[in-house]
N, C-alpha and C positions, 0 to 999 in steps of 0.2 A: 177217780175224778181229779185226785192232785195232780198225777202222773200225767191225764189230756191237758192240764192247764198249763203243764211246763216246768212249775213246781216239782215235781218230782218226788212230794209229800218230805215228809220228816226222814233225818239219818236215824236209824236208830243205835245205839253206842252201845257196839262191840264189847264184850266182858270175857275174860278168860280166867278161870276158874283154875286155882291149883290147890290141891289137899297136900297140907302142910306136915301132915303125916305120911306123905305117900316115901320110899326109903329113897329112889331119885330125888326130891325136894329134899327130903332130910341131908341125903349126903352131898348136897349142894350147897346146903345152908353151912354144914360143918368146915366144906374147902373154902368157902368164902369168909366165914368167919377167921377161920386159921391163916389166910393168904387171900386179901378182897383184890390182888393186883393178879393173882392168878390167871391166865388167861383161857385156860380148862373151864373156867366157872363161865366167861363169857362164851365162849364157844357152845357151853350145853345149853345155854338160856338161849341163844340165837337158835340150834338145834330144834329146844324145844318151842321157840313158839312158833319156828316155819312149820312145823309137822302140825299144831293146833290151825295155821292155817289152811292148810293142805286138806285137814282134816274136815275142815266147813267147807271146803272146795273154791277159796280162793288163790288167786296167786300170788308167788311172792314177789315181793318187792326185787328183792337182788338173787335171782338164783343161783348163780356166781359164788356169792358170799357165804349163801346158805349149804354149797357141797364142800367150800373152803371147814367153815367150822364143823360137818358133819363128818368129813374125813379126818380132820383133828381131835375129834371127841371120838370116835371109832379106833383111831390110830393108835389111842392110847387104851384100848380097852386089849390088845394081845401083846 
């Protein structure tokens, strides 16, 4: 009924969930602790939460941005 009125009813607020023991959080916690200017630490946050978007099946904002840091966090994994 919100949706016929134009309303569009309520957003409901987005939550993204990370387990702080998972070993990519932990050794993301560690680079940033050690170096928070690192830009490895940014590139895998932007990484990870285009792919939790992807993941619900929305799109990203900048997909551009999104294969800039996912090639930079890959590039340095060989």
């Amino acid at each position: 009924m919100l949706k016929r009125g134009g309303t569009g009813g309520p957003k409901q607020k987005r939550i993204l969930e990370l387990n702080p023991r998972h070993a990519l959080i932990s050794r993301m916690h560690e680079r940033f602790a050690s170096a928070a200017d690192d830009p490895l630490v940014a590139n895998a946050a932007e990484v990870l939460f285009g792919l939790a978007l992807l993941q619900e099946g929305s799109p990203l904002a900048d997909p551009v941005r999104f294969n800039r840091a996912a090639t930079e966090v890959l590039g340095r994994i060989v």
